[in-house]
SEVEX-347189 format. One line per 2 residues: number of its first residue (from 0); for each residue x negated, y negated, z negated of C-alpha. Coordinates in nm, 3 decimals. Example, Ala and Ser with C-alpha at 12.3 -4.5 7.8 and 13.67 -1.06 7.14 Angstrom:
REM residues 2
0	-1.230:0.450:-0.780  -1.367:0.106:-0.714
***
This chain:
REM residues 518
0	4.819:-9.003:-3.340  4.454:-9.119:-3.360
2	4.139:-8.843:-3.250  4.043:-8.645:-3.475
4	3.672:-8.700:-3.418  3.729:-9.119:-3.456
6	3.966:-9.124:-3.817  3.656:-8.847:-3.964
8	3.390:-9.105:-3.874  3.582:-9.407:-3.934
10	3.687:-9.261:-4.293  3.326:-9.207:-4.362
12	3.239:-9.534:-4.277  3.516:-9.679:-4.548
14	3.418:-9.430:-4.800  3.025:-9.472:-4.768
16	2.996:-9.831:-4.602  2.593:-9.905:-4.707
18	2.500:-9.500:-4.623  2.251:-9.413:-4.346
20	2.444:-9.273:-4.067  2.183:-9.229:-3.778
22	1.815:-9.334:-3.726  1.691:-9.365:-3.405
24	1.354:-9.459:-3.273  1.258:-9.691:-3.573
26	1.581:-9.800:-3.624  1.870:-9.728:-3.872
28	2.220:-9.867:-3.903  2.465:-9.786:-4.181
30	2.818:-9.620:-4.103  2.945:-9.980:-4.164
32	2.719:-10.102:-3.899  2.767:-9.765:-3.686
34	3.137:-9.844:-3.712  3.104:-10.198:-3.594
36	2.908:-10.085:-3.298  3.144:-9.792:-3.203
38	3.490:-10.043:-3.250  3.278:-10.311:-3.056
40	3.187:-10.012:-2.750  3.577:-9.914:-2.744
42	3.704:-10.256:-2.738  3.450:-10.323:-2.434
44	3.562:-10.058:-2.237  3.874:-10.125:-2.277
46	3.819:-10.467:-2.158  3.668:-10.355:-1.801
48	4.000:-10.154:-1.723  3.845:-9.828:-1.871
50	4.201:-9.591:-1.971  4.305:-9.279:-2.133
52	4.174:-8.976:-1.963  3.888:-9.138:-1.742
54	3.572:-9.001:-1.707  3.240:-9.176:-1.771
56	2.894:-9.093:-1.639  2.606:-9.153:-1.869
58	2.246:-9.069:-1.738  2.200:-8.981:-2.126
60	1.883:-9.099:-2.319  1.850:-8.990:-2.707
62	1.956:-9.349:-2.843  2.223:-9.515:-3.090
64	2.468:-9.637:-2.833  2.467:-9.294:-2.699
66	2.593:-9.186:-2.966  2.823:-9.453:-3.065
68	2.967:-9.439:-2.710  3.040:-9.065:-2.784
70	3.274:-9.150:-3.084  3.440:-9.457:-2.873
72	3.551:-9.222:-2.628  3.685:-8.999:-2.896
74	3.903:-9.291:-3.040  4.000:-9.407:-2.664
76	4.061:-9.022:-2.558  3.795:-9.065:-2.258
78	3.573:-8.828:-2.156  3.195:-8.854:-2.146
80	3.000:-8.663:-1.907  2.629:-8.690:-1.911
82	2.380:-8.672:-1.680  2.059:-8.539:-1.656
84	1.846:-8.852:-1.485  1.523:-8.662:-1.392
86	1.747:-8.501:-1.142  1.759:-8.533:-0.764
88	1.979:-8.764:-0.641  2.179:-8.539:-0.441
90	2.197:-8.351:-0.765  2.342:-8.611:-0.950
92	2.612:-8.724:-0.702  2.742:-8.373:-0.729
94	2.777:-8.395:-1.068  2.924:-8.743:-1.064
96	3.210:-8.561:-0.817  3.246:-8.226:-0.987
98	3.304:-8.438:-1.335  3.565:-8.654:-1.093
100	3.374:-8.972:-1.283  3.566:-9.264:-1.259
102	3.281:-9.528:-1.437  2.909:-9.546:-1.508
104	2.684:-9.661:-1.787  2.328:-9.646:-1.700
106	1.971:-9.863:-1.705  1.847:-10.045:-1.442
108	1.558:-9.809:-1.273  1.927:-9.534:-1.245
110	2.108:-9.837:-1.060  1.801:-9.913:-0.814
112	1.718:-9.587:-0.756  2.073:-9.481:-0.644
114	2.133:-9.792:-0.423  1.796:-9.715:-0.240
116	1.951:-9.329:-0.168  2.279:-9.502:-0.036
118	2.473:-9.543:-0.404  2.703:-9.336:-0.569
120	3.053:-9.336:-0.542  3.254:-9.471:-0.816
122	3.598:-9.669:-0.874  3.553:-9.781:-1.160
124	3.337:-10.029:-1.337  2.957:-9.998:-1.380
126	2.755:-10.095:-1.736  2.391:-10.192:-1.730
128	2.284:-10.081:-2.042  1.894:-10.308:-2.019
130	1.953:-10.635:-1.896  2.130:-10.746:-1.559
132	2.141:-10.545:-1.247  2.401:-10.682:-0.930
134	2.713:-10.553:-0.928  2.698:-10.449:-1.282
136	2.863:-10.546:-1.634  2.535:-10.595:-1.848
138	2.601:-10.452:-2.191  2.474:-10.739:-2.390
140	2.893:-10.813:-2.302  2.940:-10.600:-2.632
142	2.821:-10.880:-2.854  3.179:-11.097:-2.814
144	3.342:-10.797:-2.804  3.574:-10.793:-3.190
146	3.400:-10.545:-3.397  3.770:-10.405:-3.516
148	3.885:-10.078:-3.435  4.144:-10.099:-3.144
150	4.523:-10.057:-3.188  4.643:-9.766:-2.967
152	4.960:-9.762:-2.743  4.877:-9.375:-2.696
154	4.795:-9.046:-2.904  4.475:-8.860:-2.822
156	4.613:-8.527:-2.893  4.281:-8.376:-2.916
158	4.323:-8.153:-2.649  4.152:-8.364:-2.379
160	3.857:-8.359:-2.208  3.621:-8.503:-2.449
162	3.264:-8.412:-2.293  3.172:-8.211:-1.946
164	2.860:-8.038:-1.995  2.725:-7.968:-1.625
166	2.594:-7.561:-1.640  2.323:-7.659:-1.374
168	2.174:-7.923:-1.139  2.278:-7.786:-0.817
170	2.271:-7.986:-0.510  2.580:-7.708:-0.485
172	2.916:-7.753:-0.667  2.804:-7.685:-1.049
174	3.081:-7.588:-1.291  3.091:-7.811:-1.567
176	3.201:-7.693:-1.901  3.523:-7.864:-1.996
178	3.463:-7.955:-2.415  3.784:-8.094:-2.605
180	3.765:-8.309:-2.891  3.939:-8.019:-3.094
182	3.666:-7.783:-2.999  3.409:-8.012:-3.097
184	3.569:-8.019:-3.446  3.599:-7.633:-3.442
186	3.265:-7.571:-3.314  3.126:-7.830:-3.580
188	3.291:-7.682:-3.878  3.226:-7.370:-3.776
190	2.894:-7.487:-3.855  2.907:-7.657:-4.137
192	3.036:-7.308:-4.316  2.762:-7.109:-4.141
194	2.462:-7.291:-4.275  2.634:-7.472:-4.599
196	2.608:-7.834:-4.428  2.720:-8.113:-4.665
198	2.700:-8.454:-4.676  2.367:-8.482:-4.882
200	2.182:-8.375:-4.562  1.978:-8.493:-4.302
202	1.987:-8.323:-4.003  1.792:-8.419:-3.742
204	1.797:-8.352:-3.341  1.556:-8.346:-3.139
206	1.687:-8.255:-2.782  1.851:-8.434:-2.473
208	2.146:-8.604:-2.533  2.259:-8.406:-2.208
210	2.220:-8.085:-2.385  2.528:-7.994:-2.567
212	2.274:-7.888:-2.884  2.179:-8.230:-2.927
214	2.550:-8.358:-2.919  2.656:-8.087:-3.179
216	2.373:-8.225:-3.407  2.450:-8.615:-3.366
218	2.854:-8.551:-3.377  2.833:-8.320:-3.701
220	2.704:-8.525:-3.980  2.932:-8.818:-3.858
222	3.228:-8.599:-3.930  3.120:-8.532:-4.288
224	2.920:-8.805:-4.397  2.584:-8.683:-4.347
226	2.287:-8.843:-4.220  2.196:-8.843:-3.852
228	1.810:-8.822:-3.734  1.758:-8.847:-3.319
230	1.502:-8.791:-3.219  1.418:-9.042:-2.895
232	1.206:-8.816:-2.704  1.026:-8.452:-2.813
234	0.645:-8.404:-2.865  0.529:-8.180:-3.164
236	0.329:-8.512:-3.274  0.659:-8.680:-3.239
238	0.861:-8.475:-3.440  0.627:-8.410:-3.737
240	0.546:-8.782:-3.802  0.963:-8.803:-3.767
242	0.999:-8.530:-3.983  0.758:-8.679:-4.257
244	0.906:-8.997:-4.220  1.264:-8.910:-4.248
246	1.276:-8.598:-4.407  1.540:-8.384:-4.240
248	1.691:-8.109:-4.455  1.861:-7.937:-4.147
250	1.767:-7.869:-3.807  1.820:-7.649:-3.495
252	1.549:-7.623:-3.249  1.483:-7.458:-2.956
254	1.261:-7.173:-2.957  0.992:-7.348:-2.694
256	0.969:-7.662:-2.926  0.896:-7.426:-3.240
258	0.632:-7.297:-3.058  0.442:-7.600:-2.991
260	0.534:-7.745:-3.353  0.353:-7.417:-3.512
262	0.027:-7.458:-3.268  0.032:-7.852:-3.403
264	0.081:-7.681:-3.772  -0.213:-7.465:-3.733
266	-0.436:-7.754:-3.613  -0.362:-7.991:-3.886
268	-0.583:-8.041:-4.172  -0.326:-8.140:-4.444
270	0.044:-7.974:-4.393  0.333:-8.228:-4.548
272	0.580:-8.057:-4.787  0.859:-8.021:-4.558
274	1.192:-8.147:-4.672  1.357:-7.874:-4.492
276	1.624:-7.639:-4.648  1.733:-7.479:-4.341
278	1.587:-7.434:-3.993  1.758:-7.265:-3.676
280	1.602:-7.142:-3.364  1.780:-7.136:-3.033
282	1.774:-7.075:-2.661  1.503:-6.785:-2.587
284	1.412:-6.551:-2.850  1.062:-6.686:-3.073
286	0.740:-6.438:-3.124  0.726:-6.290:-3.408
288	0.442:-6.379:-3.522  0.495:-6.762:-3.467
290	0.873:-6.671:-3.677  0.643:-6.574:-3.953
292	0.364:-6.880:-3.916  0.706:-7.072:-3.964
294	0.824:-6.937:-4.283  0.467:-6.933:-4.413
296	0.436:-7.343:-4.348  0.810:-7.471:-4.332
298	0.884:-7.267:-4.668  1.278:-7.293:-4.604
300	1.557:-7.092:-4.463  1.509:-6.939:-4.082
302	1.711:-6.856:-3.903  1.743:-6.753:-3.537
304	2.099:-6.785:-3.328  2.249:-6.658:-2.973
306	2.458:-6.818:-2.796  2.625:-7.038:-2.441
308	2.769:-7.372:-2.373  3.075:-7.183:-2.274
310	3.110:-6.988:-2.585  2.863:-7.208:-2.838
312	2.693:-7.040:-3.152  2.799:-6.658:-3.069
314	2.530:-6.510:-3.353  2.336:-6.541:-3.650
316	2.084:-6.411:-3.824  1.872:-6.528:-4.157
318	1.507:-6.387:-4.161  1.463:-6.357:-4.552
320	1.795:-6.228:-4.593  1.763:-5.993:-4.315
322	1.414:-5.887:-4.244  1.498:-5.550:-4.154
324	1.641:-5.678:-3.830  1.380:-5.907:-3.741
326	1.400:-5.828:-3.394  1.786:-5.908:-3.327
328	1.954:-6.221:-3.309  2.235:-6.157:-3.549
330	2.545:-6.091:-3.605  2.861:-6.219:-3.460
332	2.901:-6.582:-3.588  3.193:-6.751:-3.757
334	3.503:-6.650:-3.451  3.265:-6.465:-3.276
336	3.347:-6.098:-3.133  3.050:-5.954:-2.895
338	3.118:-5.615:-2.714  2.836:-5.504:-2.420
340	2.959:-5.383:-2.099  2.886:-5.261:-1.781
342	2.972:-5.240:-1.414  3.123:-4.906:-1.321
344	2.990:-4.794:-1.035  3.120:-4.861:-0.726
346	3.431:-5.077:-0.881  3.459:-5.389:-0.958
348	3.533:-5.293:-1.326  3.391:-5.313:-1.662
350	3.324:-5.026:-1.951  3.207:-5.080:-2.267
352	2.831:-4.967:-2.339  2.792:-4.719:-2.605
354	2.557:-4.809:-2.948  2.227:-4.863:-2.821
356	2.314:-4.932:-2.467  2.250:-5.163:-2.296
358	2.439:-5.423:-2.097  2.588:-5.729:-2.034
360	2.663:-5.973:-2.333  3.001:-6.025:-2.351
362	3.172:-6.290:-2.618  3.528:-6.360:-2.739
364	3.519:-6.698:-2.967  3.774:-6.903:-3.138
366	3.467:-7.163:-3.034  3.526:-7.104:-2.646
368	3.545:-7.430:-2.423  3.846:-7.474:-2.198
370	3.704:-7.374:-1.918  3.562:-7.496:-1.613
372	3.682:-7.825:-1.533  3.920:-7.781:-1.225
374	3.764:-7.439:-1.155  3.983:-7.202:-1.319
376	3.876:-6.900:-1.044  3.537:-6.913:-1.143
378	3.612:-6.887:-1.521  3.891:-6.626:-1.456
380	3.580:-6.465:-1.253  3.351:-6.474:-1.584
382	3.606:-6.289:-1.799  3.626:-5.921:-1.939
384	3.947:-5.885:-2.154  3.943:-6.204:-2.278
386	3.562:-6.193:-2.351  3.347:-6.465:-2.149
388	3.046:-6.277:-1.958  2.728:-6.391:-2.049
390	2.508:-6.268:-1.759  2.253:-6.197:-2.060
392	2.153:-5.865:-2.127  2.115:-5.645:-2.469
394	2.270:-5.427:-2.719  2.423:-5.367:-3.048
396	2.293:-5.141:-3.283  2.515:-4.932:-3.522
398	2.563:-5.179:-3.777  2.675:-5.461:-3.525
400	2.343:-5.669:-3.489  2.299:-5.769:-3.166
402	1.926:-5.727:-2.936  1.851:-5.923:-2.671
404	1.708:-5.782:-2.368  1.668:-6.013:-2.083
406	1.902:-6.222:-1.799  2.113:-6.016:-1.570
408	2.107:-6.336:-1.256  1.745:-6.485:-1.160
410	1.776:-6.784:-1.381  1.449:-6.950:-1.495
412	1.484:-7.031:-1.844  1.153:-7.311:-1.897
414	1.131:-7.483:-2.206  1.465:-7.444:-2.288
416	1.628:-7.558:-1.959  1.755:-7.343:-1.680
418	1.603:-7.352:-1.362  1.808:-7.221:-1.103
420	1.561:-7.098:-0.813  1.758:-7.215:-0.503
422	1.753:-7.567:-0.585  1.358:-7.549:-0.562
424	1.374:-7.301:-0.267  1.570:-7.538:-0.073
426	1.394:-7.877:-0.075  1.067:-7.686:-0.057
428	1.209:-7.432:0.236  1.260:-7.827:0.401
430	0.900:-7.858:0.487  0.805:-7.780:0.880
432	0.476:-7.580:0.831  0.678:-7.311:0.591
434	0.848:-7.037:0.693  0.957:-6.914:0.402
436	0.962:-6.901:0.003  1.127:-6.831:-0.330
438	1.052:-7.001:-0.681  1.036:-6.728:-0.986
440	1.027:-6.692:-1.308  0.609:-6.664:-1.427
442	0.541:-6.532:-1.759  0.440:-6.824:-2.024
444	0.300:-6.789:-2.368  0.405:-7.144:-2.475
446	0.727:-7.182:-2.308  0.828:-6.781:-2.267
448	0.863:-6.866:-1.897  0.750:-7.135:-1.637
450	0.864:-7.189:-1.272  0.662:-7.072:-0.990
452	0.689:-7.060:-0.635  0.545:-6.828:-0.353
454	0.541:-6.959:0.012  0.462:-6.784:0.292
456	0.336:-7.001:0.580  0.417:-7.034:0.959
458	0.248:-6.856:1.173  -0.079:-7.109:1.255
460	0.026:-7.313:1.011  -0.213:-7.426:0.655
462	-0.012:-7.498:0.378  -0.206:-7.777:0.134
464	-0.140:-7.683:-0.216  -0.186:-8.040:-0.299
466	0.086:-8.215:-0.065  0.324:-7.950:-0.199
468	0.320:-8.054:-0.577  0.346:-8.439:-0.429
470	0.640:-8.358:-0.231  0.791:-8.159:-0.539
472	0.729:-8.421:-0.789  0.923:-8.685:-0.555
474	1.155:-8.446:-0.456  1.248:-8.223:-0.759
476	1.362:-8.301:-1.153  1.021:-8.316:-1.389
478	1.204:-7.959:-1.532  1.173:-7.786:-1.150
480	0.841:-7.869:-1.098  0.650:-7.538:-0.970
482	0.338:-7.465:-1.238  0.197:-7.225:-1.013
484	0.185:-7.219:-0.620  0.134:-6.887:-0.455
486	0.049:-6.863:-0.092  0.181:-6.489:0.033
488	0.162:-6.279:0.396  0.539:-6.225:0.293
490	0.790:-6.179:0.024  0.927:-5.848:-0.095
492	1.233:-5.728:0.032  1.454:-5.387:0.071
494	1.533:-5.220:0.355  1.806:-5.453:0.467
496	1.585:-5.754:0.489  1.736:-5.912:0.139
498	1.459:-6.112:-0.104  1.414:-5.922:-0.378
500	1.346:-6.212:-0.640  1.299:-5.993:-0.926
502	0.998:-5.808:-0.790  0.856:-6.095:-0.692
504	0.590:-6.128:-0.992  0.539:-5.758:-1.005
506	0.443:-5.832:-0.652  0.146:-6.041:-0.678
508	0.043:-5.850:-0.990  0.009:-5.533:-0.770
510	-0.146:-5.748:-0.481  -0.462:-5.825:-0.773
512	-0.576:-6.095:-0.596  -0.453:-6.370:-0.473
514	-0.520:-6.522:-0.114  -0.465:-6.900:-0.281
516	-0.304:-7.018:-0.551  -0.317:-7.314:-0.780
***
């Protein structure tokens, strides 16, 4: 039995040979030259040892042989697990162990950079995706390679690990979110009956590769025979001349990148006619105001979603269809049930919140992942009833339309990434003249939130402002970088001595003026 993923994209590519199938960066190959490439990738992995069930590490950039590699590993029933490369290294060779990674495609600067940290760990074989680097295969190798599809001595039951999407970039153990090819397909179609996808559009994505947004966006139109627009990197200049160039008919973007799209929109003299037919906004909830700047320009379908990695799309709402509700994110999606809870006191139990109250998100999904890969306690841990805890707050109103209200755990949500403050606090909490400190989320009209950090200095000790942000930026991922630098007499706590993160921004606020910060 061949994947599932590989025979939809392969029958595309017999049934529309000369059809666009994904523009990248200037570039655009047909699903017969898509197909070539991806039978080409397989049959070169195949020829440096690479088997059934491995596990491949790919600092991901937005580019065509990332996404032909993701349908090779489909048709060879490997799994892909991608990396985030602005990452600290210690970061990354956690999440090269927690995805048990076996080989390694990456460019040169990834190669150099690990050997001069001591290298990373792998038994496999290592690709050099630009040019030569020692100890590496360079992937120019894929040119001899037989652009027919490989014969398989196996099945690929669809049930495998197909991608490993890493929920953080803890120097700690993360818990990467175990994604099988057959709910890929179900999270795809899913989809595709939501928002009416077909194979007339053009749907275009415009996030990290590493993000599994971006992969649902690539992967999709391959299945049906749509077009495929990635975008290589994201600025709002970026996308619009992309967006007037290759006229994308379907998108979902995150809320943060909307933003900045509508303050390029208002600063334009001449607005294009937007090809658009349907737009989607994800990750933290968009202003109002901007929602309707949006409608005004884009003249399309909006629509705003809800949702995990763990769980995918959980709701939906359309703005035109629904304006009466303007301030929820929808209901359930397609599988999607959503309850609230919340803790009863003193146990370590669950009740469900009544209408109105509110509570902890809770999901059960026909779309849920697998799990998290070899860390079934911690996704036993996450479950209420079968429903996968969220750690997002909010509530449903009386005719099922869920509100969101907030994050129950201290994440920083920048941009569209999580921050997770212990990461910072640690390599910061490193340095000799500081005694203590705590990164927090800062309120951010562009990006809803930005990181910050408040340090409180040893006693006799100066803290420069200025070496800080150097020793971040060498230190920490471009995400984790501290926009604002507070310099404290001490950080709130309760009576038993415990940081009390939250209050932390309430804190200065009170304070009204700052001793330094930058």
């Amino acid at each position: 039995m061949r994947s599932r993923l590989a025979e939809l994209f392969y029958k595309n590519a017999e049934r529309c040979p000369d059809k666009p199938a994904v523009w990248c960066d200037g570039k655009t190959l047909s699903y017969r030259e898509l197909a070539d490439l991806v039978s080409r990738y397989s049959n070169l992995l195949i020829s440096l040892g690479v088997e059934y069930g491995d596990h491949i590490a790919i600092p991901m950039n937005n580019s065509i042989e990332s996404a032909a590699l993701f349908f090779s590993a489909a048709d060879l029933g490997v799994c892909v697990v991608p990396i985030n490369a602005s990452l600290p290294f210690d970061a990354i060779k956690t999440a090269i162990k927690a995805g048990d990674v076996r080989h390694i495609i990456a460019r040169r600067a990834f190669f150099s950079e690990c050997e001069k940290r001591g290298g990373v760990e792998v038994k496999g074989v290592s690709i050099c995706l630009d040019r030569e680097y020692p100890g590496t295969v360079p992937f120019s190798t894929i040119e001899k390679m037989s652009d027919k599809r490989p014969d398989m001595a196996y099945d690929v039951t669809g049930n495998e690990s197909f991608i490993l999407t890493m929920t953080s970039g803890s120097t700690e153990k993360p818990k990467p979110i175990d994604i099988s090819q057959n709910n890929k397909y179900e999270r795809a179609m899913a989809h595709v009956r939501v928002y009416s996808i077909t194979e007339n559009d053009r749907i275009l994505a415009a996030t990290p590769l590493y993000h599994s947004l971006a992969e649902r966006l690539v992967i999709l139109p391959l299945l049906i025979g749509a077009s495929s627009i990635l975008l290589p990197r994201f600025t709002p200049e970026i996308w619009l001349r992309c967006v007037k160039e290759q006229k994308p008919t379907f998108t979902i973007a995150v809320s943060a990148q909307l933003a900045q799209i509508m303050e390029l929109l208002d600063k334009e003299k001449e607005i294009p006619d937007f090809s658009f037919r349907c737009i989607v906004s994800s990750s933290a909830l968009l202003e109002t105001s901007v929602k309707n700047e949006l409608i005004k320009f884009l003249k399309c379908e909006f629509h705003e979603m809800y949702g995990t990695s763990e769980v995918s799309t959980a709701t939906s709402i359309c703005f035109q269809k629904e304006s009466d509700k303007s301030n929820s994110v929808g209901r359930p999606f397609d599988k999607a049930d959503i309850c609230i809870i919340k803790d009863r006191e003193g146990e370590n139990e669950y009740a469900l919140c009544k209408t109105k109250e509110i509570g902890e998100i809770a999901v059960r999904s026909g779309l849920m992942c697998k799990g998290y890969y070899r860390q079934p306690e911690k996704m036993k841990e996450a479950m209420f009833n079968g429903y996968f805890r969220t750690g997002d707050l909010g509530y449903l109103d009386e005719d099922g339309y869920l509100y969101y209200c907030g994050r129950k755990k201290e994440l920083i949500i920048t941009g569209a990434i999580n921050v997770y403050p212990n990461d910072i606090d640690s390599i910061i909490g490193r340095l000799p003249e500081v005694e203590e400190c705590a990164a927090f989320a800062y309120p951010d009209e562009r990006l809803g939130e930005i990181v910050a950090v408040a340090i409180v200095p040893k006693k006799d000790n100066e803290v420069d402002i200025r070496k800080i942000r150097a020793y971040c930026a060498k230190n920490l991922a471009d995400f984790q970088q501290p926009h604002k630098i507070f310099i404290l007499d001490s950080l709130p706590k309760n009576s038993m001595g415990k940081l009390q993160r939250r209050m932390i921004y309430e804190y200065i606020v009170k304070l009204g003026s700052i001793n330094r910060s930058l």
